[in-house]
C-alpha positions in Angstrom: 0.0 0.0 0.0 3.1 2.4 0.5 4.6 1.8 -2.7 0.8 2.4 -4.5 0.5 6.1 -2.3 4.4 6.8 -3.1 3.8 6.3 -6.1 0.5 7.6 -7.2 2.5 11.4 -5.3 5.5 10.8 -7.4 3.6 10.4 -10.9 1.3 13.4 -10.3 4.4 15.5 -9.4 6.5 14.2 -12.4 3.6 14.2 -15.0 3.4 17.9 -14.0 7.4 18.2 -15.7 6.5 16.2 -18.2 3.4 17.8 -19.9 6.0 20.4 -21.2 5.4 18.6 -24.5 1.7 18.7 -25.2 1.6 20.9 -28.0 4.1 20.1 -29.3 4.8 17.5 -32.7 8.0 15.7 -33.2 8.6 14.9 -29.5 8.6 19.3 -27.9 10.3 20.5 -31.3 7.7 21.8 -33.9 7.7 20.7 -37.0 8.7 23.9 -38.9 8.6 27.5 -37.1 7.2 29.8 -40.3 3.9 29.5 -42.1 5.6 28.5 -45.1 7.8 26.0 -43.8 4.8 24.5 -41.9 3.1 24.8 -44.8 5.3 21.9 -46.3 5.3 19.5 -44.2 8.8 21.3 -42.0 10.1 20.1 -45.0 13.0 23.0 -45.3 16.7 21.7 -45.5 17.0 22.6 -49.1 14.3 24.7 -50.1 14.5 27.9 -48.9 11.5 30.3 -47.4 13.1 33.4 -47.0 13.4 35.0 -43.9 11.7 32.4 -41.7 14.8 29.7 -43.1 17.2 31.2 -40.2 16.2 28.5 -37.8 16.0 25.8 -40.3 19.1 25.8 -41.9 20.9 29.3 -41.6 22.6 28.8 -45.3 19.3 29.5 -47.1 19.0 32.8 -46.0 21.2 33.1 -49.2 18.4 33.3 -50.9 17.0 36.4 -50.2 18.1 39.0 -52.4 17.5 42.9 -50.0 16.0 42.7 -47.2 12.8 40.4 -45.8 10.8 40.5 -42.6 8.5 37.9 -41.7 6.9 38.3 -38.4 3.7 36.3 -37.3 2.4 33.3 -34.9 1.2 30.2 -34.3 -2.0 29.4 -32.6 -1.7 25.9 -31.2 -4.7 23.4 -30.0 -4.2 20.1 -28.4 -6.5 17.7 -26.9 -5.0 15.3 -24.8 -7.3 12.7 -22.6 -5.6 10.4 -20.3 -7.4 7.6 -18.2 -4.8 5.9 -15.3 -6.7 2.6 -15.2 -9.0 0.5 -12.7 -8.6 4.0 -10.0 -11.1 5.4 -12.4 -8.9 8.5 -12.9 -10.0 10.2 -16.2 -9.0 13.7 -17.2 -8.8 16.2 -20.5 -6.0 19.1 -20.3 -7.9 22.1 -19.7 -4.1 23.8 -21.6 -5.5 23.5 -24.8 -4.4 26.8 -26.1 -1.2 28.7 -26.9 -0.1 30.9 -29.1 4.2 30.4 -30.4 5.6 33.8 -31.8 7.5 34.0 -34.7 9.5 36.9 -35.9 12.8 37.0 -38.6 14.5 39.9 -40.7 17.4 39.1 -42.7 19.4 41.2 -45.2 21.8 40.9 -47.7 25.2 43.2 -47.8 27.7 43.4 -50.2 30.4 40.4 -51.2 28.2 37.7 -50.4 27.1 38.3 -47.1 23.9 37.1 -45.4 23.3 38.4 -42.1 19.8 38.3 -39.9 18.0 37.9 -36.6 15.6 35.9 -35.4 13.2 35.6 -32.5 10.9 32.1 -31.8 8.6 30.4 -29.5 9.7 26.7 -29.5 7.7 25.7 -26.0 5.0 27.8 -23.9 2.5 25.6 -23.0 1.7 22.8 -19.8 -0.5 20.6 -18.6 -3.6 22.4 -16.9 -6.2 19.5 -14.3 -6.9 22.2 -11.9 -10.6 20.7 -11.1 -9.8 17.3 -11.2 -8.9 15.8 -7.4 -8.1 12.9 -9.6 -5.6 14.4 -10.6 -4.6 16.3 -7.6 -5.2 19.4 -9.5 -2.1 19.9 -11.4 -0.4 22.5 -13.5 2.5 23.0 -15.2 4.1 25.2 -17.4 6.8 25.5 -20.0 8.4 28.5 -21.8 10.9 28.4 -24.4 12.1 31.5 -26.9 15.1 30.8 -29.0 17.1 34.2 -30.2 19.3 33.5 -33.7 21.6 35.5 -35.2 22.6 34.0 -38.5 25.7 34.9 -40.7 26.1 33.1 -44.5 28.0 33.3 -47.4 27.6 32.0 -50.8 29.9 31.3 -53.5 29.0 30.2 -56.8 26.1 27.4 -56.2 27.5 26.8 -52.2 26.0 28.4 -49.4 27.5 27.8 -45.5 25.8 29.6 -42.9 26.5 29.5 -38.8 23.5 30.9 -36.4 24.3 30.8 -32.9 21.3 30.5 -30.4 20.4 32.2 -27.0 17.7 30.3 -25.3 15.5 31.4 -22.8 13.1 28.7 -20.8 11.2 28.8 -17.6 9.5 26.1 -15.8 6.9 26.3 -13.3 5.4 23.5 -11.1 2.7 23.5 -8.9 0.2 20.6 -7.3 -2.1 20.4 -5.1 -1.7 17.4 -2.4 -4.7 15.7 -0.9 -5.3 14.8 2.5 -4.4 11.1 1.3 -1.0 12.0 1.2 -0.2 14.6 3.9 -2.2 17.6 2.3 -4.1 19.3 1.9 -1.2 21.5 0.6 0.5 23.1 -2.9 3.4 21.6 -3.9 6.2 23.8 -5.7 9.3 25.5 -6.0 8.1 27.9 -7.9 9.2 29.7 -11.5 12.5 29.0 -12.4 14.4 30.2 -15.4 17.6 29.9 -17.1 19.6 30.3 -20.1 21.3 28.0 -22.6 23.5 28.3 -25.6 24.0 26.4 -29.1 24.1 26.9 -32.1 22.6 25.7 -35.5 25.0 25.2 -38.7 24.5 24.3 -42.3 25.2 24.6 -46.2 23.3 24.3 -49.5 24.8 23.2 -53.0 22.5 24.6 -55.6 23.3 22.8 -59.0 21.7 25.5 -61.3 19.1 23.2 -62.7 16.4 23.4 -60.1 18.0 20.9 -57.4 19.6 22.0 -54.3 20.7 19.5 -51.8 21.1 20.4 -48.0 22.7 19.6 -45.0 21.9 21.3 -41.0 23.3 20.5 -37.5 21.8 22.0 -34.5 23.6 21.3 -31.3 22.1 20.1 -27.7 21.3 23.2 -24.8 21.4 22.2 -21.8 19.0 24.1 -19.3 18.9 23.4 -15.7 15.6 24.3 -14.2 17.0 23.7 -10.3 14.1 23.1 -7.9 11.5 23.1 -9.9 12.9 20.0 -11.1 14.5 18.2 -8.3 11.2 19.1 -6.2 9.7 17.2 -8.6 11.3 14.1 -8.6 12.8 13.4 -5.3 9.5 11.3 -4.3 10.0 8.6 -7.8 13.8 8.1 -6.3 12.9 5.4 -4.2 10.9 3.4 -6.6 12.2 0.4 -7.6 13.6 0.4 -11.2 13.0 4.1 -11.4 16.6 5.6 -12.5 18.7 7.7 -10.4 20.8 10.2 -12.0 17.4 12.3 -12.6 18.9 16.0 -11.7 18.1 19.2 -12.6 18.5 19.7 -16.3 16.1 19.0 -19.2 18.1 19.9 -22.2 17.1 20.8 -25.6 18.2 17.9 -27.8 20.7 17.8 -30.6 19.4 17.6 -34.1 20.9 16.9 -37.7 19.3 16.2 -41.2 19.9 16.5 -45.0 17.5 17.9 -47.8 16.4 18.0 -50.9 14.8 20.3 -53.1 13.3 20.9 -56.8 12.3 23.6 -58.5 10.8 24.0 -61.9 8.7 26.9 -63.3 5.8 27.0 -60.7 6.0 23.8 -59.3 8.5 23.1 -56.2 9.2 19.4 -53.9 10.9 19.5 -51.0 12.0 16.7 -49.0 13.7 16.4 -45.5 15.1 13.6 -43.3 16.1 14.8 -39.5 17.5 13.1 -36.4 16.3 14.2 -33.0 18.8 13.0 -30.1 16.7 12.9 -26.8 18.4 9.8 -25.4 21.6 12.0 -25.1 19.7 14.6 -23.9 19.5 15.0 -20.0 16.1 14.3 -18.7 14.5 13.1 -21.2 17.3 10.7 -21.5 16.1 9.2 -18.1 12.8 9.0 -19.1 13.2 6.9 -21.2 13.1 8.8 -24.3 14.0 7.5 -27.8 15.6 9.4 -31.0 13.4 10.5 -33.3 14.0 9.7 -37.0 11.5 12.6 -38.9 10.7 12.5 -42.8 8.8 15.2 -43.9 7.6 16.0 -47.4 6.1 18.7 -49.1 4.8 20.2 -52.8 4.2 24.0 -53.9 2.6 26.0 -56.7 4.0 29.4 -57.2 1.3 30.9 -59.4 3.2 34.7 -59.0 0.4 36.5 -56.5 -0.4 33.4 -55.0 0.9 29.6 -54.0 -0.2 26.7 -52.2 1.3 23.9 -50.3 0.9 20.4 -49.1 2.8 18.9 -46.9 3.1 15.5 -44.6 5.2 14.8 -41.5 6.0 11.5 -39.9 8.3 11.2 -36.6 7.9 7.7 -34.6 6.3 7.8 -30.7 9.3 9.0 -29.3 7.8 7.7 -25.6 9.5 4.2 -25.5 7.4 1.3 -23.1 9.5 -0.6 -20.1 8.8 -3.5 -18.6 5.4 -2.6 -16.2 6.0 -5.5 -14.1 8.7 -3.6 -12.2 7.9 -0.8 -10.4 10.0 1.5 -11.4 9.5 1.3 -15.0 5.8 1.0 -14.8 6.1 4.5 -13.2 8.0 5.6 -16.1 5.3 4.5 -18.1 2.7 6.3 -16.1 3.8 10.0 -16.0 4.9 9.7 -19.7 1.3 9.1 -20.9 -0.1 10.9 -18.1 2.3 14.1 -18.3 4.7 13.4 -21.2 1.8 13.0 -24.5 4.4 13.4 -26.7 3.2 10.5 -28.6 1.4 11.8 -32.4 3.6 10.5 -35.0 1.6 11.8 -38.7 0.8 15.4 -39.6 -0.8 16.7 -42.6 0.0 20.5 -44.1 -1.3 22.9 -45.9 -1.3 26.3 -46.8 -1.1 29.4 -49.3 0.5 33.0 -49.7 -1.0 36.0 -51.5 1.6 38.7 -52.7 -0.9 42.1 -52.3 2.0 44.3 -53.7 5.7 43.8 -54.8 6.9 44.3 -51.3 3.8 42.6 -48.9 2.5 39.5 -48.7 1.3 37.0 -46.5 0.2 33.7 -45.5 -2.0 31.3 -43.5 -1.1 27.2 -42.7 -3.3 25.0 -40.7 -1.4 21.9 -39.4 -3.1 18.6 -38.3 -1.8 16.0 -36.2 -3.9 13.0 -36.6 -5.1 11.1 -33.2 -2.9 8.6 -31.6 -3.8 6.4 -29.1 -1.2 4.6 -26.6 -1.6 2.5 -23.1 1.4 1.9 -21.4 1.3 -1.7 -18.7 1.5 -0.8 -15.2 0.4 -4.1 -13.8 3.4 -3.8 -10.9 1.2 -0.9 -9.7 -2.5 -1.9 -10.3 -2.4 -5.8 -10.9 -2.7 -8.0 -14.1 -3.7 -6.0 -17.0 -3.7 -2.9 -15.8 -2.9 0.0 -18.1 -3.0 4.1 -18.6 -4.1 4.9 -21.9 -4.2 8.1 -23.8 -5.3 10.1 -27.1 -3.8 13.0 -28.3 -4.4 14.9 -31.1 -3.7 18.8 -32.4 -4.6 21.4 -34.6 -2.5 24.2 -35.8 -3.3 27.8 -37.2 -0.4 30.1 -38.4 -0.7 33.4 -39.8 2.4 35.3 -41.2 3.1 38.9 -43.0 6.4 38.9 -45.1 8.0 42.5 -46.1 10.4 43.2 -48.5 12.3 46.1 -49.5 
């Protein structure tokens, strides 16, 4: 009976750091950051968008010939439902909104010489149950902004281009404990914040008959979130199977890919493979995260004042299943579908652009996840056959102005 109450404390507390990722697509990293990129799938390697390229791969920004800004945002909807089994614990995340800011300029100077900025919104939303005893009330959220500063140069058909990133994230935890377990009290270290550096690197080859091919590298930031992590998860430490090295940090993983793209008159293909590190990446290395392989596909039709786009995306459940016989792991496999819904795996794109004058245009995306459903066994908990299982689904509005001069 002490192992169920220690660990139905720990997994509300821990599911409250987890749901860091619910809106997000491939794992907490969004599949593209501009409407245009979006658009296609976050197929953007080798086919450049302008302005909005600098967090995609820096070398692109090659491409624009003065100046651009793009400056617009992302309204983000997910609906998550999670049900913990035979307790009768059902709940829908009440955080079903965000908006995720976008902003880029870039401009061209003389001798080949790319150089912009770039502001974005990679994380800002949590897991809201406030309402639901069930689920001791909990709340949580995550904020992450990435600042980029990239630099290119091009010479002949290649492009290299270096970005280094600032990143800004906070991380707030808060639960309410029931009498059950020692409350009734809130639970919380309160807002913490911090700041990481990396950097994103990457080059073009354009052969000069429509086909560019790509390469990008983004390094890992670490972030180290002190108590409101190690608040959290000092009560799954004694849990048998449950890893121990579980600190402070939850770092931004590593990513790296290759591209290609095709142009010919109006019609234009891009096509992206990507690799997203979370098991090297602390925390979600510990729980229990997998890398991501991402394939992402897109089509356009530049008709001159307007285009449209298609686009697919598929990244596998990144959320890997232990063994729910032993404690430990059946934990893991708790909070990660309770807090840690990172779990859709297709996403279908589209969008269009309208030029209103030489300078100004703009454009709208809407971005689907389809619904995925996962259970997780956590029979070492509840008995035979027991299981949490969960649906998750989003829906994705950008809207985007683009000036050029």
């Amino acid at each position: 009976m002490k192992l169920k109450q220690h660990f139905m404390k720990s997994t509300v507390i821990l599911s409250m750091v987890a749901s860091t990722a619910l809106y997000a697509t491939n794992g907490d990293t969004l599949i593209g950051v501009g409407a245009k990129t979006r658009s296609m799938g976050g197929a953007g390697i080798a086919f450049s968008h302008g302005a909005e390229s600098t967090l995609v791969n820096p070398a692109l920004i090659t491409h624009v010939q003065d100046t651009e800004i793009s400056f617009g945002g992302t309204i983000f909807m997910p609906d998550v439902k999670t049900d913990i089994g035979p307790t009768g614990s059902y709940g829908k995340s009440d955080a079903d909104i965000s908006m995720i800011p976008a902003v880029a300029i870039v401009s061209h100077f003389d001798n080949d010489i790319y150089i912009g900025a770039g502001m974005y919104g990679t994380a800002g939303m949590g897991t809201d149950f406030r309402g639901n005893p069930g689920l001791m009330n909990m709340e949580t959220t995550l904020q992450l902004m990435q600042f980029v500063v990239p630099v290119a140069y091009k010479t002949g058909g290649l492009s290299i281009g270096i970005a280094p990133i600032l990143q800004y994230g906070s991380l707030d935890i808060n639960y309410l404990l029931p009498p059950a377990f020692g409350g009734p009290r809130t639970i919380g270290d309160g807002q913490h914040q911090d700041f990481g550096f990396g950097a994103n690197v990457g080059l073009t080859y354009d052969f000069g008959s429509g086909i560019t091919v790509g390469a990008m590298y983004k390094s890992k930031i670490k972030m180290d979130y002190k108590g409101a992590l190690t608040t959290a998860v000092q009560p799954f430490l004694g849990l048998p199977g449950f890893p121990q090295d579980i600190g402070s940090h939850l770092d931004q993983p590593a990513e790296f890919g290759i591209g290609l793209g095709w142009r010919s008159g109006p019609h234009g293909i891009a096509i992206d493979w990507k690799r997203i590190q979370w098991s090297n990446a602390a925390g979600y290395k510990q729980f229990g995260w997998d890398d991501q392989n991402v394939f992402s596909v897109g089509y356009q039709y530049d008709a001159g004042t307007w285009s449209a786009r298609i686009g697919f995306n598929h990244a596998s459940n990144p959320i890997k299943e232990g063994n729910g016989a032993i404690p430990g792991e059946a934990a893991l496999n708790m909070f990660n579908l309770l807090g840690f819904p990172a779990t859709v795996e297709n996403h279908i794109t589209a969008g269009a652009s309208y030029q209103f004058s030489k300078n100004f245009s703009g454009d709208f995306t809407v971005t689907y996840a389809t619904q995925k459903k996962t259970s997780g066994d956590i029979s070492a908990l509840f008995g035979p056959g027991a299981q949490i299982k969960n649906k998750h689904n989003q829906l994705g509005l950008t809207v985007q102005l683009n000036y050029k001069f």
